[in-house]
MIDO-937113 format. One record per residue (C-alpha): residue number from 1; residue in three letters; x, y, z. Coordinates in pm, whole numbers. Example, Ala and Ser with C-alpha at 12.3 -4.5 7.8 and 13.67 -1.06 7.14 Angstrom:
<atoms>
ATOM   n res      x      y      z
ATOM   1 ALA   1230   -450    780
ATOM   2 SER   1367   -106    714
</atoms>
This chain:
<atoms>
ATOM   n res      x      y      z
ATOM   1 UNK   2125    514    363
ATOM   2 UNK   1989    199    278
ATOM   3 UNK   1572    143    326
ATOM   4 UNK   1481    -74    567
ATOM   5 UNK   1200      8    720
ATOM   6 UNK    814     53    609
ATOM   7 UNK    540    156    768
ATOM   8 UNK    167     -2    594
ATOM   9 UNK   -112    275    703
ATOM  10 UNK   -404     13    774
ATOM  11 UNK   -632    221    997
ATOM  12 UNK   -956    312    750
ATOM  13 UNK  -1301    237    774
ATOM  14 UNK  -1328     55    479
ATOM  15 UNK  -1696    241    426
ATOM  16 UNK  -1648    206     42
ATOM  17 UNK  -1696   -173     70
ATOM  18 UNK  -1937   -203    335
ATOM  19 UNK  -2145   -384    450
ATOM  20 UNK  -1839   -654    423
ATOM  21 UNK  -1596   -453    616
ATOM  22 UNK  -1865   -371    917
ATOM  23 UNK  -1709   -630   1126
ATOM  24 UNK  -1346   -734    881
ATOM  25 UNK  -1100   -498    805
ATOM  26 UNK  -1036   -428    429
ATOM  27 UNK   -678   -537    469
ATOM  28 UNK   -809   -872    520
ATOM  29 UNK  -1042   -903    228
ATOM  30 UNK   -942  -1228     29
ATOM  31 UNK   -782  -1247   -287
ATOM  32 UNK   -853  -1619   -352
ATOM  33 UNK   -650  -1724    -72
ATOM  34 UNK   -448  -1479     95
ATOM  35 UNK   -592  -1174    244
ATOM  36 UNK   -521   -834     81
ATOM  37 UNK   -254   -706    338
ATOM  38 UNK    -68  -1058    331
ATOM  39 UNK     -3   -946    -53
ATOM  40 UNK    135   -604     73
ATOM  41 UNK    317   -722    341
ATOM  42 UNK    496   -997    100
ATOM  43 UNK    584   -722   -159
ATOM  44 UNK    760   -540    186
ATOM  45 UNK    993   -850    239
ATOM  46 UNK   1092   -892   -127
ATOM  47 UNK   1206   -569   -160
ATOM  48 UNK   1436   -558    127
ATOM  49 UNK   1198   -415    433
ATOM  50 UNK   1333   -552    732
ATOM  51 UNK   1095   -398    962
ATOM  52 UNK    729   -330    934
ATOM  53 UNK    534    -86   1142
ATOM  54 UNK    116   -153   1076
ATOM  55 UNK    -71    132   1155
ATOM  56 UNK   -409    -11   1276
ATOM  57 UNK   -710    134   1476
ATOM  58 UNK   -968    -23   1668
ATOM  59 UNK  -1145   -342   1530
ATOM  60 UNK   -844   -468   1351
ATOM  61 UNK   -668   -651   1603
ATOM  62 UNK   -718   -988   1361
ATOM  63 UNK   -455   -780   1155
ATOM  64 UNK   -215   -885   1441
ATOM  65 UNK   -363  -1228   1477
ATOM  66 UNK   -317  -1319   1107
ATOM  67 UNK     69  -1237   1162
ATOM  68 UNK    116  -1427   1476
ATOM  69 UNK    128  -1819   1508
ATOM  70 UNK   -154  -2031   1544
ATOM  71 UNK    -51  -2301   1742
ATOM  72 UNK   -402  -2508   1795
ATOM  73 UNK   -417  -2490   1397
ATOM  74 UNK    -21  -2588   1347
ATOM  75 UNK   -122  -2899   1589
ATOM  76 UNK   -426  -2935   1392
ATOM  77 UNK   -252  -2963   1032
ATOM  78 UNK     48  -3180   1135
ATOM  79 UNK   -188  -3453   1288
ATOM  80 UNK   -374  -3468    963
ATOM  81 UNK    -64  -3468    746
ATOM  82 UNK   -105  -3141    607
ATOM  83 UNK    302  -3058    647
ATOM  84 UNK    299  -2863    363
ATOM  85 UNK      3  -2628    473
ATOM  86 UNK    129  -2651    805
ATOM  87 UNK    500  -2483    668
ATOM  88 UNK    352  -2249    484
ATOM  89 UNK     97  -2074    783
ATOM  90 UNK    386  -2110   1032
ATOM  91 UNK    625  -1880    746
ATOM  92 UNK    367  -1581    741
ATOM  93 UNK    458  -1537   1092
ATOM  94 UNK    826  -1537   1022
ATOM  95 UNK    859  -1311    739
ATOM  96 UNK    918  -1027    876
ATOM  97 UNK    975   -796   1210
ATOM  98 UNK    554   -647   1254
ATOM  99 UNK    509   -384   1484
ATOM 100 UNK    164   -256   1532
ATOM 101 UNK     47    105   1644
ATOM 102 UNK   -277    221   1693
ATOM 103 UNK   -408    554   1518
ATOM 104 UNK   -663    663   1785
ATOM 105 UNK   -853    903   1555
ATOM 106 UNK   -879    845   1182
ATOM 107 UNK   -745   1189   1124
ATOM 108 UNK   -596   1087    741
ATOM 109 UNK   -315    942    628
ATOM 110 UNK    -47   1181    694
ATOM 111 UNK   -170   1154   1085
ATOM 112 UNK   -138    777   1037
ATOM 113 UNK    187    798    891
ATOM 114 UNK    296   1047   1157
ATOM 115 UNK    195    808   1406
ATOM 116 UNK    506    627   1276
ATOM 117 UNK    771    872   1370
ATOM 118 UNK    957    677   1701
ATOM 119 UNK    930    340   1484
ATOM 120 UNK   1092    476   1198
ATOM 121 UNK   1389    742   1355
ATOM 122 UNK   1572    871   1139
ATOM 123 UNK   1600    675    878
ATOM 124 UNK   1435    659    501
ATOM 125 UNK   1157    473    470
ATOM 126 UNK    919    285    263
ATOM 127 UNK    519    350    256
ATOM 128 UNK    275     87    115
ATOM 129 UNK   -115    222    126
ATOM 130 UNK   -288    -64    293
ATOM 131 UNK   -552      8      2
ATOM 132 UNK   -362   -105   -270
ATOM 133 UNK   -256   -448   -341
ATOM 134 UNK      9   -441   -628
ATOM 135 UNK    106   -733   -848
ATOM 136 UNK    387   -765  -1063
ATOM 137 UNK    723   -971  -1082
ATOM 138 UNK    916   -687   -931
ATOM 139 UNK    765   -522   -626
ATOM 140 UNK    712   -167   -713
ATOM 141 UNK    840   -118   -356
ATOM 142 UNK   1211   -239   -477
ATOM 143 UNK   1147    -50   -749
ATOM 144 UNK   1141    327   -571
ATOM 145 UNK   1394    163   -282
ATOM 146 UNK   1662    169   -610
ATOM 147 UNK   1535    499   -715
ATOM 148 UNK   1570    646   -403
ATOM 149 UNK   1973    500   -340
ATOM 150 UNK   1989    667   -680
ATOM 151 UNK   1888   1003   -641
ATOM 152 UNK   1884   1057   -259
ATOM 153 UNK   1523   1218   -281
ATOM 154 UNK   1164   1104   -172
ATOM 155 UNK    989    885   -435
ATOM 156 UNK    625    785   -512
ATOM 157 UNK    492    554   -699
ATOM 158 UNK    270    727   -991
ATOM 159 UNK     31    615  -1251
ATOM 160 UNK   -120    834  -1556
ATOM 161 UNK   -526    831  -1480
ATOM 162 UNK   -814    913  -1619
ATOM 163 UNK   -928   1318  -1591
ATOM 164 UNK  -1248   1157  -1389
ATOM 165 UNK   -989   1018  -1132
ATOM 166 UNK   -738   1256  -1109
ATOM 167 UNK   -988   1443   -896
ATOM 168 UNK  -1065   1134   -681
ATOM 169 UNK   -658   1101   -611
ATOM 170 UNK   -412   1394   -713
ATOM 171 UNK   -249   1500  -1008
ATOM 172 UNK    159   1637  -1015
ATOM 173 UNK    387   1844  -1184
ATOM 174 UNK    628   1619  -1390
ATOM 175 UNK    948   1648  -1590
ATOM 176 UNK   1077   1374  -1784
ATOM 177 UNK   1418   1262  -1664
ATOM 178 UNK   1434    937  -1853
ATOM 179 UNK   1271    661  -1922
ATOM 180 UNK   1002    569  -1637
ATOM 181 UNK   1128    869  -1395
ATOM 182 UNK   1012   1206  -1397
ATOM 183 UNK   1094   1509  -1168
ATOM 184 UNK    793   1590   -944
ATOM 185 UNK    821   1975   -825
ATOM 186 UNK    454   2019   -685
ATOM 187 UNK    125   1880   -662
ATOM 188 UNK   -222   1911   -538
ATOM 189 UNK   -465   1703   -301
ATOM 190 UNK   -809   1608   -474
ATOM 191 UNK   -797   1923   -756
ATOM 192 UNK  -1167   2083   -788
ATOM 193 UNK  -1074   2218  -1116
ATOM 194 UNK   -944   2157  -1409
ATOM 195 UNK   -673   2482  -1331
ATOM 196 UNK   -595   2296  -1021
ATOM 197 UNK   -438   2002  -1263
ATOM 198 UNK   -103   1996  -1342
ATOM 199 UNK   -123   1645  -1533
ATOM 200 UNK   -299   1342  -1527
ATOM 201 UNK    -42   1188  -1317
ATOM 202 UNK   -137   1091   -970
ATOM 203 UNK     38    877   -690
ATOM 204 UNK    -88    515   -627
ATOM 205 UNK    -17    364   -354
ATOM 206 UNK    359    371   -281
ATOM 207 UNK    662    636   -182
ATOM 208 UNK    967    610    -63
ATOM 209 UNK   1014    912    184
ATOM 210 UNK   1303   1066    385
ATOM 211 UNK   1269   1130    790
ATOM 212 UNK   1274   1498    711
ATOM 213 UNK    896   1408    631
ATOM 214 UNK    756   1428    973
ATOM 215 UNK    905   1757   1028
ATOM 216 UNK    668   1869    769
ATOM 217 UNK    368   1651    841
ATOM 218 UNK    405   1757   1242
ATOM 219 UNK    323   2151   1076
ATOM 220 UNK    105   2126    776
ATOM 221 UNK   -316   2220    828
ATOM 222 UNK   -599   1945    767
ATOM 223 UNK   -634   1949    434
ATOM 224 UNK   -916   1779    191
ATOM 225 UNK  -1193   1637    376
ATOM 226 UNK  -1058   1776    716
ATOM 227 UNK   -784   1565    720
ATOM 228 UNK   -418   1551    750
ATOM 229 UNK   -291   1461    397
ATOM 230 UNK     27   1304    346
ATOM 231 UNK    -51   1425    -24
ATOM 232 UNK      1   1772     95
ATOM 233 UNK    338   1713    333
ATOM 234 UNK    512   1544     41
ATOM 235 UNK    402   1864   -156
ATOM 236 UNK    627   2060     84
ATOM 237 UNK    870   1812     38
ATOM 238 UNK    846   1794   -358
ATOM 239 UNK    884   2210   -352
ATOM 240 UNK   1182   2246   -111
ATOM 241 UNK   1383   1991   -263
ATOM 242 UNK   1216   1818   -558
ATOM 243 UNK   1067   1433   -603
ATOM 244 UNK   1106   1163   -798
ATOM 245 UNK    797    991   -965
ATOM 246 UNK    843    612  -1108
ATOM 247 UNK    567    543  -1333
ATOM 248 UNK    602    188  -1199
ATOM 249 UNK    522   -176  -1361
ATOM 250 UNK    288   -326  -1211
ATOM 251 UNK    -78   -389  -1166
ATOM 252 UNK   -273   -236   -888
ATOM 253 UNK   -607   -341   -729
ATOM 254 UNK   -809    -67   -515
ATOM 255 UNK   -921   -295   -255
ATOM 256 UNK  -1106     -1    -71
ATOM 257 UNK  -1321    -33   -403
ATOM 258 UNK  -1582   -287   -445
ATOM 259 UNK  -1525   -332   -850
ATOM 260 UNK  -1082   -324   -731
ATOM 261 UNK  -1199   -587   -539
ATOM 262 UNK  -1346   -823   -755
ATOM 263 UNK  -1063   -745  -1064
ATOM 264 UNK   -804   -853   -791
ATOM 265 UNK  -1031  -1187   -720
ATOM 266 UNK  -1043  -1272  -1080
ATOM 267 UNK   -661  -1194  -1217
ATOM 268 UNK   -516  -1321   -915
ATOM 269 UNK   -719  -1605   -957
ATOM 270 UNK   -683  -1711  -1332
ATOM 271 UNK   -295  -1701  -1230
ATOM 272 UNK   -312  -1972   -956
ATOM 273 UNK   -101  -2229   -988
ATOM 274 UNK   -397  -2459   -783
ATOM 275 UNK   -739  -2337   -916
ATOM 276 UNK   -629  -2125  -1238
ATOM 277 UNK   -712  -2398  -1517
ATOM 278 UNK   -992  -2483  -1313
ATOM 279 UNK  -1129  -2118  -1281
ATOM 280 UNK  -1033  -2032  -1661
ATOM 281 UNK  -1294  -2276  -1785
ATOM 282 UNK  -1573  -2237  -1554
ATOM 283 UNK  -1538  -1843  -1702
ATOM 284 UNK  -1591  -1995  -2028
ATOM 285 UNK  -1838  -2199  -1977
ATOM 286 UNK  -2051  -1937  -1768
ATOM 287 UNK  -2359  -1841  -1986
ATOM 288 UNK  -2485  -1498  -1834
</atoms>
């Protein structure tokens, strides 16, 4: 069945970055001139998503407002010639189908991903951490939608990390089909110890899952922190029928991370097509 749908969990604190996400969502943090979930959002539509379900929470109703039109500003640009601009802020509105649903209680991702069940039916479907902004010339989100129409099973999006961070994120049980792709039987949440680590491979950021994952997130326990961990549904998942991980290409920029943050500001930004030249030599000429 093809994948059309994706759901973008959105509803954190953002309490890594504070104080700047106090009153601003993290999703809207700017990379130079686009705000972080614009990015995600984008990589959605290029790989096919048709429909996007936004899982917000309180606070981040300018989430919905960035998405929407702007009529007062439209009116604004075209009277002061700005067509061009004016195009391109009236095309963010159009680029896809946005629903938005509000996780009440931040009870973890797999919660906020359940919250997604009557949006997404039962179809497969796409999930794209609103965390991670990931840049590359083929959205990593195509690149599990093919995997998936290949194999028929759920897909993530893995990375090989450092033993430090394999604790911060989780680490899997892999088998080398070929190439990139690797057979994911089990994995674990946050390991404490270094028995608890099957590899040094860890998801980031993306999976591809099938509808048979809410049957399993709708019976699994709060896991680490007290929370409901997707992590620990699609370890259900990965044991009753196997995974597929695609050590991906692509770059990706922890925007729930102050340093992520300011990488993301300064690749993203020495590859503008406006200010990149511009941007390259101040860096050069900066005498610290």
């Amino acid at each position: 069945m093809k994948v059309r749908k994706a759901v973008i969990p959105a509803a954190g604190l953002g309490t890594r970055v504070l104080p700047a996400t106090k009153a601003m969502p993290k999703e809207m943090l700017p990379i130079v001139d686009k705000p972080a979930i614009q990015y995600i959002v984008e990589e959605a539509v290029r790989s096919g998503i048709e429909e996007i379900c936004i899982i917000t929470s309180r606070g981040k109703s300018i989430l919905e407002d960035h998405f929407d039109r702007a009529p007062e500003l439209e009116e604004r640009l075209k009277a002061s010639g700005k067509e061009q601009m004016c195009d391109e802020i009236v095309a963010i509105s159009e680029m896809a189908n946005i629903t938005y649903i509000r996780q009440k209680e931040t009870k973890g991702l797999g919660h906020a991903v359940l919250c997604a069940k009557s949006f997404v039916g039962n179809e497969p479907f796409a999930v794209l951490y609103g965390d991670d902004v990931i840049i590359g010339e083929d959205p990593v989100c195509g690149q599990l939608i093919r995997t998936y129409e290949e194999f028929g099973k759920g897909c993530a999006g893995i990375k090989a990390v450092s033993p430090e961070d394999v604790r911060k994120y989780c680490s899997l049980k892999v088998d080398l089909i070929r190439d990139n792709l690797y057979s994911v039987t089990d994995m674990v949440e946050k390991p404490a110890t270094d028995a608890e680590i099957f590899s040094l491979y860890s998801i980031l950021g993306r999976c591809v899952l099938p509808p048979e994952i809410f049957g399993i997130l709708e019976t699994i326990p709060r896991g680490a922190g007290g929370e409901y961990q997707l992590t620990d549904a699609m370890k259900e998942l990965s044991r009753r029928e196997g995974m597929i991980g695609v050590d991906f290409c692509g770059i990706r920029y922890d925007m729930g991370n102050k340093l992520g943050v300011l990488k993301a500001i300064v690749e993203v930004g020495l590859a503008h097509r406006e200010i990149g030249d511009d941007f390259r030599a101040y860096l050069k000429d900066l005498k610290l």
